[in-house]
C-alpha positions in Angstrom: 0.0 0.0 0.0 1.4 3.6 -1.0 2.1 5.6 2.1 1.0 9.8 1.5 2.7 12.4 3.8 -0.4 14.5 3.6 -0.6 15.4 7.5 3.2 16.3 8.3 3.5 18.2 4.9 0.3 20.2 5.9 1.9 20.6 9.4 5.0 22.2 7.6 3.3 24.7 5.4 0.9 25.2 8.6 4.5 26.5 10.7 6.1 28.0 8.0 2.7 30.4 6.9 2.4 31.1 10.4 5.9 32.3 10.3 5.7 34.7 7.8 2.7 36.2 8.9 2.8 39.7 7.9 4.1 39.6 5.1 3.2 41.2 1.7 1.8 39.4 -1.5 3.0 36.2 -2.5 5.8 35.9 0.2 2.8 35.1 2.5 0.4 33.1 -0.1 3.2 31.0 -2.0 5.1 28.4 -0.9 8.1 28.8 -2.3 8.5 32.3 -2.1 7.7 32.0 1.3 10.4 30.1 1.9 12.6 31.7 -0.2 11.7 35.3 2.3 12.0 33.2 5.2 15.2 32.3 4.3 16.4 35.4 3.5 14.9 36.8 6.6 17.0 34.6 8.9 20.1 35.3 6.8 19.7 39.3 7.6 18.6 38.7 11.1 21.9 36.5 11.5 23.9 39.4 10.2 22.1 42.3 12.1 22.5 40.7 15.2 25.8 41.0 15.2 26.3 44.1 13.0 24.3 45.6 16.3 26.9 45.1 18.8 29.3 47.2 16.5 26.5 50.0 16.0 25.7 50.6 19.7 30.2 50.5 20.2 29.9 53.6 17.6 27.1 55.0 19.1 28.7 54.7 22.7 32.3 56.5 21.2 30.2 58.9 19.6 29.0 59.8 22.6 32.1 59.5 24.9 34.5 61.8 23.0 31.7 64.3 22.4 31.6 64.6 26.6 35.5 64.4 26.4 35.7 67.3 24.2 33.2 69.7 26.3 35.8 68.8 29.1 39.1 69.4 27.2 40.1 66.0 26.2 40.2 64.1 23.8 38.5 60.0 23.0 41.7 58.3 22.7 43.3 60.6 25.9 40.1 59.2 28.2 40.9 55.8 27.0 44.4 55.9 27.2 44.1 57.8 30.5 41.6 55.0 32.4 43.7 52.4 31.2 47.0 53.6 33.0 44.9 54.2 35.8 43.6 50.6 36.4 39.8 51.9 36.0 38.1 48.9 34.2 34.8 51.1 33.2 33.7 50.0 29.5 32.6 51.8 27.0 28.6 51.7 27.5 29.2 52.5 31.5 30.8 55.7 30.0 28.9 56.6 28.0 25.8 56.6 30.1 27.8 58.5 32.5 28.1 61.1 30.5 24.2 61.6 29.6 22.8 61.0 33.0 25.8 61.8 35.7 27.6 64.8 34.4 29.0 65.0 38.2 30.2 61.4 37.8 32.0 61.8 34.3 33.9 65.2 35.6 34.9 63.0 38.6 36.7 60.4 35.7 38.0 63.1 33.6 40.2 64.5 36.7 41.1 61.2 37.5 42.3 60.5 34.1 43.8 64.3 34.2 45.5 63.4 37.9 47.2 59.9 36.0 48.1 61.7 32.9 49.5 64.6 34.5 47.6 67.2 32.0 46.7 70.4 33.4 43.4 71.3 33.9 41.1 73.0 30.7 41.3 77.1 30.9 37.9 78.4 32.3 35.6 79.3 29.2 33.9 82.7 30.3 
């Protein structure tokens, strides 16, 4: 007797429509372009995930040597400057720092200035 595969093969289209729910045209009505978009899908998702640990690195630079610069200093300087001084804070921690404790970032800054042995910035009037 010939064996059919109806119910798993219905079972697979079931899972894989349900998984591109939301999507436009035939890459949610046909089977193969379905596939073809989930496919695709999983190959930029694999990529983005870790193309966004680089982004957020940027963003957190960005960030840190714009606060540097209001305070005299320079990106590399800070970096250079926290590691001579033992200070293990990363790059995020800095950077977050610098948005919500202003009072907390200053306090780094001199401690970078202190190991360094750079003067401190003229006043701006």
């Amino acid at each position: 007797m010939r064996t059919k595969n109806v119910v798993p093969r219905l079972r697979a289209k079931k899972r894989l429509f349900k998984r591109v729910k939301g999507s436009v045209g035939g890459r949610r009505r046909l089977l193969r372009t379905a596939k073809e978009s989930l496919l695709r899908a999983g190959v930029y998702a694999h990529r983005d995930r870790r193309r966004k640990k680089r982004d957020f690195r940027r963003l957190w630079i960005i960030r840190i040597n714009a606060a540097c610069r209001e305070r005299g200093l320079r990106y590399s300087q800070l970096i250079a400057g926290l590691a001579k001084i033992g200070c293990e804070l990363d790059r995020r921690t800095l950077s977050e720092m610098a948005i919500e404790d202003p009072t907390g970032f200053d306090a780094v800054v001199a401690a970078v200035r202190e190991g360094l042995g750079l003067p401190e910035p003229a006043a701006v009037a």
